[in-house]
C-alpha positions in Angstrom: 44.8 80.2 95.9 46.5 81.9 93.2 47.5 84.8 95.8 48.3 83.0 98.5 50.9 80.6 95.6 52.3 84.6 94.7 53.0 85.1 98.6 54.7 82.0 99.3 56.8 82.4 96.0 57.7 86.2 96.8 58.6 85.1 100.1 61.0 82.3 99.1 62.5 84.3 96.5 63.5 86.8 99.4 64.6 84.3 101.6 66.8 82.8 98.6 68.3 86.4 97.8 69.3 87.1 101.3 70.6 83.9 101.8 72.5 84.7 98.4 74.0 88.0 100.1 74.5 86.4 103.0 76.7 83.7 101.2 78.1 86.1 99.1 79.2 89.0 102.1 79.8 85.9 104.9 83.5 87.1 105.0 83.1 90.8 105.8 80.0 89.4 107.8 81.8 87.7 109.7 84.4 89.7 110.5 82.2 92.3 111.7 80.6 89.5 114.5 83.8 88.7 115.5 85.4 92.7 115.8 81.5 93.5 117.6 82.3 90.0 120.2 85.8 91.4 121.1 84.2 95.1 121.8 81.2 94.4 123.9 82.2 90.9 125.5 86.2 91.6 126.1 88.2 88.3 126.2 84.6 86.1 125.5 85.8 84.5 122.3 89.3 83.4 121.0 90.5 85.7 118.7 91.2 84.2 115.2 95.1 85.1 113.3 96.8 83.9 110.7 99.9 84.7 109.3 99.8 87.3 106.1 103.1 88.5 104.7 105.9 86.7 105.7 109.1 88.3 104.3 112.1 85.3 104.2 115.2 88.2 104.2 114.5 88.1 108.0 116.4 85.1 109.7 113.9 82.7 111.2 111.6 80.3 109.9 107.6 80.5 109.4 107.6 77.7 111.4 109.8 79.5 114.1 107.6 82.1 114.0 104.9 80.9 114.6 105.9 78.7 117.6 107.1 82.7 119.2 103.5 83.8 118.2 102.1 81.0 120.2 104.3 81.6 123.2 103.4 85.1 123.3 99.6 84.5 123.4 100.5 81.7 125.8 101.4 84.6 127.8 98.2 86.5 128.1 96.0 83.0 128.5 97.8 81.6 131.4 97.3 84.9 133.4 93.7 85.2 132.0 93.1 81.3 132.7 91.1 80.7 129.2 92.4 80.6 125.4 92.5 83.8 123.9 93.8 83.5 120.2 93.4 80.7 117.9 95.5 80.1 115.1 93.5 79.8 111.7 94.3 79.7 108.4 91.4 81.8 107.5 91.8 84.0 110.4 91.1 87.9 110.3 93.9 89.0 112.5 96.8 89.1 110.3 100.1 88.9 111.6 103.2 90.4 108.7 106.4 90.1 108.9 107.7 92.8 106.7 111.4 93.9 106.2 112.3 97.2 105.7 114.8 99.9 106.5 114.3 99.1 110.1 115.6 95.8 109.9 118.0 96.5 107.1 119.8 98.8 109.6 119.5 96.0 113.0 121.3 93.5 110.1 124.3 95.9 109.2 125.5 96.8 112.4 125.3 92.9 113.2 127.4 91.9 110.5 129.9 94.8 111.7 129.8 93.3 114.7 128.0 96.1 116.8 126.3 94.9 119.8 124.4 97.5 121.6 123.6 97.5 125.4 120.8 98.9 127.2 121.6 101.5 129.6 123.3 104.8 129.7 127.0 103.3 129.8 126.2 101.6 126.8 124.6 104.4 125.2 127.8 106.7 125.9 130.2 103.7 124.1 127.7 103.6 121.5 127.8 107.3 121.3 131.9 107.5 121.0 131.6 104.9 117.6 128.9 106.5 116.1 130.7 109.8 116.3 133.9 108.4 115.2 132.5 106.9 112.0 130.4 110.1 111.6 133.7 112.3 111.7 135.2 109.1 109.3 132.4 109.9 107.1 132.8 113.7 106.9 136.4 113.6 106.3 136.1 111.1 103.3 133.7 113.2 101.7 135.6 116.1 101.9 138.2 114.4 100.5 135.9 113.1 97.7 134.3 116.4 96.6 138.2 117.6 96.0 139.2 114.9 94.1 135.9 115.2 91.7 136.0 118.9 91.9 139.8 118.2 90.5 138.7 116.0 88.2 135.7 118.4 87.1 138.8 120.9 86.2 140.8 118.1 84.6 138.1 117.0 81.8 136.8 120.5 81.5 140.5 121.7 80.6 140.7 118.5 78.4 137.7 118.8 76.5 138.3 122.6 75.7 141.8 121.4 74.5 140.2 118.6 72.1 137.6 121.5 70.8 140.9 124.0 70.0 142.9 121.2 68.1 139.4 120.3 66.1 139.1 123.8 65.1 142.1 123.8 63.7 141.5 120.7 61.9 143.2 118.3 63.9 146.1 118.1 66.3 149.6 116.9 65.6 151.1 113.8 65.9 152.8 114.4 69.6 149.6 116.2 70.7 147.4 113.8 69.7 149.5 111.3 71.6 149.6 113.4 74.6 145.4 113.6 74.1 144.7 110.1 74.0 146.9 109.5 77.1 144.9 112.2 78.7 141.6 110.8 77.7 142.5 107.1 79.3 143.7 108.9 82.5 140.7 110.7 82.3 138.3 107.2 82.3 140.7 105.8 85.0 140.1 108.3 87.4 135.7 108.0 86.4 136.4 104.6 87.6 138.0 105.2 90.5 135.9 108.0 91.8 133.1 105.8 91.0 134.8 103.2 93.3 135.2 106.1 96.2 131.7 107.3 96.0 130.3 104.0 96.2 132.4 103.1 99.8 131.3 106.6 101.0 127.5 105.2 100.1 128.1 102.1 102.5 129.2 104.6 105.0 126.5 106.9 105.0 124.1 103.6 105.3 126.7 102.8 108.3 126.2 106.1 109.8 122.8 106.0 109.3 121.8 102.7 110.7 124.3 103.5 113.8 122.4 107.2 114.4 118.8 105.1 114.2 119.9 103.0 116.9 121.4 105.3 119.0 118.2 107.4 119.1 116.5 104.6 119.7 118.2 103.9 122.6 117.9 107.3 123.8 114.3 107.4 123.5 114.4 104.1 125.7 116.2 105.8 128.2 114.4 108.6 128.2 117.3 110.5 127.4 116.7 114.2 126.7 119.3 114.6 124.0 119.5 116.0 121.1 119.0 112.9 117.5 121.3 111.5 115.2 121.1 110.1 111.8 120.3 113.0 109.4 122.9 112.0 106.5 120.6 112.3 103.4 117.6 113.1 105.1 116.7 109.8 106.4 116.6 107.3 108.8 113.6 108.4 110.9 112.7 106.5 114.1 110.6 104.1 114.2 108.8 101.4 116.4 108.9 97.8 115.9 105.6 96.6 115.1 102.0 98.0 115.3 98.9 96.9 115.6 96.1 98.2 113.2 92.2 98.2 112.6 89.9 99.1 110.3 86.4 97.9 112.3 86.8 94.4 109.9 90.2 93.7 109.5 93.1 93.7 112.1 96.8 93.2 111.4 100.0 93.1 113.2 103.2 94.4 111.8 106.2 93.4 112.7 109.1 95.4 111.2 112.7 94.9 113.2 113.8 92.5 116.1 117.2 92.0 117.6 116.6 88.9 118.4 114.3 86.0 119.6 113.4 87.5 122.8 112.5 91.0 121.3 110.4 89.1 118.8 108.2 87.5 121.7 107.9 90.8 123.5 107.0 92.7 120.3 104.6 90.3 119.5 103.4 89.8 122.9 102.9 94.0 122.9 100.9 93.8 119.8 98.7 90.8 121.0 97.8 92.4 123.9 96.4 95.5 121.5 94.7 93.3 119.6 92.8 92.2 123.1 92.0 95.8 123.7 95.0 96.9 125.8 96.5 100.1 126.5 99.9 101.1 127.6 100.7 100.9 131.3 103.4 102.8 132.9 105.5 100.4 134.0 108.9 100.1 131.9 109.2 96.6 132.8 105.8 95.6 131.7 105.2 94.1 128.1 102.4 96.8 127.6 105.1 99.6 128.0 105.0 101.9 125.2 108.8 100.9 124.6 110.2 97.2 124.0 113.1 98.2 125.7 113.8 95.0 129.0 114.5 91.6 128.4 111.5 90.1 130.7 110.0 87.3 128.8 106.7 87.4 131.8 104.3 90.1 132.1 104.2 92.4 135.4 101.6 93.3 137.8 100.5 96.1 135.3 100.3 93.7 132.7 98.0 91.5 134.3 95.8 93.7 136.3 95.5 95.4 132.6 93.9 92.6 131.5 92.0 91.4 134.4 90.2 94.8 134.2 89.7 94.3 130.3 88.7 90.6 130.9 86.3 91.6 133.9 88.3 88.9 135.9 88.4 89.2 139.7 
């Protein structure tokens, strides 16, 4: 009796610890159910998002965005004829919003007023600014490094002056005048060049954010030219959003938009990654490898992507 009372006890004190694990890893537990659905039974269950970082320097509303979020999956469930994303607050497919230089660079040309086309004429327009503030640019700092290679001469004359007249204990009257004059000029041209170097600054972002751009557009076109924006060793291209996975956790990036319909396509891109999708080779389709049309539907490609993925007929 007494064995058979050890057994029962060893055995509930088992079940109480894995239940106890089970509570204790049910996040990552879950997550791994969910991310080993979505391999082996494509499209079966509704994938679960939520929205993670959510930075407010962009210019739309969490409530905006998540109405575009729910438009894009609204694209991929009317073609596949069953939901295929759920919004949850607790769910595992986080979508981010997260500014950075891409975005910094879409919001200075805007508030120059550069609007950017999408084909080869409006890459060649785009082309005749960019080189024109680029050639702005280089001619003001040339023009800078004189005047502080000037004043460079100017303080370095002044200061050996100052050391002479202390040497001899002190400089007469009329000098001393003339020094202190000097001196003042001196500070007013620090502020000045200060003033210079701090416009040529908001060029080079200028330049910068205008050269990003214009290789972007190139790329889009397939252009086979040679890139632009290498003042200060940045400004490298990138892509608008991505879509990333560790096994457990998935997350979509989004990092720059133009506006509203660029946001649903990005989004819409990265969705359909998150179902499984690759690339197609159409450059109209949502699943090109470039956001680069204005089509707010998905193509052929698109859907007989995800039919194939979905095992729909």
């Amino acid at each position: 009796m007494q064995t058979l009372m050890r057994k029962i006890s060893s055995t509930l004190l088992v079940l109480l610890l894995l239940g106890g694990a089970g509570y204790y890893y049910r996040a990552p537990i879950r997550g791994f159910v969910e991310t080993s659905l979505s391999y082996w039974i494509p499209c079966g269950t509704p994938i679960n998002y939520s929205l993670g970082t959510f930075d407010k320097r962009f210019s739309i509303t969490e409530k905006e965005f998540l109405n575009i979020i729910l438009k894009a999956e609204g694209l991929w469930e009317s073609a596949a004829g069953k939901p295929l994303f759920q919004y949850k607050e607790e769910g595992r497919l986080k979508v981010n919003l997260i500014y950075d230089i891409r975005q910094e660079n879409t919001d200075r040309l805007k508030k120059l007023g550069i609007v950017i086309g999408e084909d080869k004429e409006a890459y060649d327009t785009f082309k005749i600014k960019y080189d024109a503030m680029y050639a702005s640019y280089q001619a003001e700092k040339t023009a800078l490094e004189k005047k502080v290679a000037e004043y460079q001469a100017r303080k370095t004359a002044y200061e050996k002056e100052v050391e002479y007249w202390n040497s001899q204990g002190g400089a007469p009257k009329e000098k001393y005048r003339e020094l202190e004059q000097e001196r003042d000029s001196i500070n007013r041209e620090v502020v000045i060049l200060n003033q210079k170097e701090n416009a040529l600054n908001e060029k080079v972002e200028t330049v910068n954010a205008m050269g990003a751009e214009l290789n972007k557009l190139a790329r889009n076109l397939n252009l086979q030219v040679k890139t632009y924006n290498t003042v200060g060793g940045v400004g490298e291209e990138f892509d608008e959003g991505e879509y990333s996975t560790n096994g457990i956790d998935k997350a979509i990036n989004i990092y720059q938009f133009d506006d509203r319909t660029k946001l649903l396509r990005v989004l819409a891109h990265e969705l359909g990654h998150a179902l499984g999708l690759p690339h197609v080779e159409d450059s109209k389709a949502i699943m090109y490898r470039l956001n680069q049309n204005t089509n707010e539907k998905l193509t052929n490609a698109d859907i007989a992507a995800l039919k194939k993925l979905c095992g729909i007929n």
